[in-house]
C-alpha angles and dihedrals in degrees: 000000000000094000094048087054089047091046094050090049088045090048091041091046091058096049092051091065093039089066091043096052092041086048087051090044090055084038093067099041083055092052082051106053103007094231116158093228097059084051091045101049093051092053090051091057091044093053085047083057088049081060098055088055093058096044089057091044093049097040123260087253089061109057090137091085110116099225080063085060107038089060096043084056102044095053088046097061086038075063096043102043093047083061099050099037085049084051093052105049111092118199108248093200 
């Protein structure tokens, strides 16, 4: 039992920096042009690395925790809302 749980941390660990270095890759396109869904995009993965967090806090065997959740849906509509509100917005000149 002990290497599956050493797998999952190692896995989850993984993840976990993956979110951080793509929300600093959408973090410095935002520094660059300034575009909201740039911002946008970088707090949601930093909220899925929040996540991570939790999940390695809570244990990979209890992600039915609601904070899990919470933050997995707020970072998804983080997601969600960037794009439509990209879409909207018209170009006055």
């Amino acid at each position: 039992m002990a290497p599956l749980s050493s797998i999952a941390h190692f896995l989850n660990g993984a993840l976990f920096l993956g979110h951080l270095v793509i929300g600093l890759f959408f973090w410095r396109f935002y520094a660059k042009t300034k575009d909201r869904l740039f911002g946008c995009f970088a707090a949601a993965f930093w909220l899925l690395a929040v996540e991570r967090l939790l999940i390695f806090h809570y244990g990979p065997e209890n992600l039915h925790v609601p904070a899990v959740y919470l933050t997995r849906l707020i970072a998804f509509l983080l997601i969600i809302a960037a794009i439509v509100s990209k879409n909207r917005r018209t170009d006055a000149g």
